[in-house]
N, C-alpha and C positions, 0 to 999 in steps of 0.2 A: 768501444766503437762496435758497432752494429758490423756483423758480416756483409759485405757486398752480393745481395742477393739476385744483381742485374747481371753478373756474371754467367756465361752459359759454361755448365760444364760437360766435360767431355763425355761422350758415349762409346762408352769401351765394348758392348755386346748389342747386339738384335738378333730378336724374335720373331720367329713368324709362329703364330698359334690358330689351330682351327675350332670355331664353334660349328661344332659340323652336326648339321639337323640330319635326320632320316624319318620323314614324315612326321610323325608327334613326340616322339625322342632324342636327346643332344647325345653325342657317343663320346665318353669321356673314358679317360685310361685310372682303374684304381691302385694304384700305388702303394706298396706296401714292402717297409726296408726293416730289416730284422733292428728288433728295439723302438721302432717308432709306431707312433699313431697311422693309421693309412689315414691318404688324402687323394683326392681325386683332381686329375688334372688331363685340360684338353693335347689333342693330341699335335707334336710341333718341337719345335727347338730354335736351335741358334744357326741366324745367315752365317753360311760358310763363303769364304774367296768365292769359291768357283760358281756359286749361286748369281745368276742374272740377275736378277730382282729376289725384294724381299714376297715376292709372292709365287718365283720357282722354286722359294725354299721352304715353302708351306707346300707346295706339292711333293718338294723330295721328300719333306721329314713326314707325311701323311701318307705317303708310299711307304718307307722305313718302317713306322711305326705299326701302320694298321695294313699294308699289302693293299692301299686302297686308294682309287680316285673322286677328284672333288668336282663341282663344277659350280658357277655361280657364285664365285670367288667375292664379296665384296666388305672393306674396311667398314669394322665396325666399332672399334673399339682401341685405345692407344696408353700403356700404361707407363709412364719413366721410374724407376728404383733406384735408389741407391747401387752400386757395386764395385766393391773391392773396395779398398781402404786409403786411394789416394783423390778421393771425391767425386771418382765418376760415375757413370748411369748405366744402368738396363732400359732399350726402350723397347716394351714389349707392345709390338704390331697383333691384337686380336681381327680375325675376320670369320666373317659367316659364310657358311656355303652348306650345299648338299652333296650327300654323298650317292654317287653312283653307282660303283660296285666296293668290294672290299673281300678280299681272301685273303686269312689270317695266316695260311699257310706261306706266302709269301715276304711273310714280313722279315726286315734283314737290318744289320747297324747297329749301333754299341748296344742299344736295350735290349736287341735280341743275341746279342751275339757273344754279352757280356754283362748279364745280367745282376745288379745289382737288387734284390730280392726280387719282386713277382711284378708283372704290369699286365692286370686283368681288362679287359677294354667290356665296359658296361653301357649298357645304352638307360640316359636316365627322362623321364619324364619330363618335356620340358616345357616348366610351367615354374611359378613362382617355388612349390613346394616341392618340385623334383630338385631342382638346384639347390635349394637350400637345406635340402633330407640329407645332405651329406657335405664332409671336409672339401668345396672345390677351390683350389687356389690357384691365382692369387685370391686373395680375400677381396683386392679392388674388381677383379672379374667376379665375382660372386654376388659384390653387392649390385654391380653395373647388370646384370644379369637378373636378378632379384625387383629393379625395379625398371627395366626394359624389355621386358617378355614378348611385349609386343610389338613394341618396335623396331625390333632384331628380327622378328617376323617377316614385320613390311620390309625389310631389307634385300629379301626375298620373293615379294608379291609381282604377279606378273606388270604390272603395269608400273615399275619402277626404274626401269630404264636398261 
């Protein structure tokens, strides 16, 4: 018998992740843990209790992360994973937005405060061949990225609401 695939299953974590433009550049954090490949990933984490919305928790973990504000906040992208071993999900919340200011000297939270090797924060060219010049994951953000260049743009154009 076929698995029951109309079953919804439980979602054990959520993500807030930033695609955060800074005029012709995405600023993405380069990740690199002793023994592994580096791979580049936006900046963001996991809704905490005390987070109001999954979109206060993209400004905390963008504050954390890069000592930085966003503005122009808006859903762009939605990914579910697999996680943990008794069949529930990741559902990882991607959004676009710009960045205002950002001082790195600020930044504070386990990656800084308890660093598991290096998180270099790069700013990459964002364009089909900036994204794809390097490890960014997830891989479904990469491709979704890869073939919406531009409409992650207009997401951002002034006359979209």
């Amino acid at each position: 018998m076929a698995p029951d695939r109309s079953a919804a299953r439980p979602v054990v974590k959520r993500t807030a992740r930033a695609i955060l433009l800074d005029g012709d550049a995405m600023l993405v954090i380069k990740r690199t843990k002793p023994g592994e490949e580096p791979y580049w990933i936006t900046p963001g984490g996991g809704v905490e209790p005390g987070d109001e919305s999954v979109t206060a928790a993209l400004h905390r973990e963008v504050d954390e992360e890069l000592g930085a504000k966003v503005t122009d906040v808006v859903p762009a992208f939605v990914d579910t994973v697999p996680e943990g071993t008794a069949g529930g999900v990741k559902v990882q919340h991607f959004f676009v937005c710009r960045l205002t200011s950002m001082n790195l000297s600020l930044r504070h939270g386990p990656e800084v405060d308890d660093p598991c090797g290096l998180y270099e924060v790069v700013r990459l060219p964002f364009t089909r061949e900036g994204v794809t010049s390097v490890n960014v994951v997830p891989p479904s953000l990469r491709a979704f990225l890869e073939r919406n260049i531009e409409g992650v743009r207009a997401l951002l154009a002034p006359d979209f609401g």
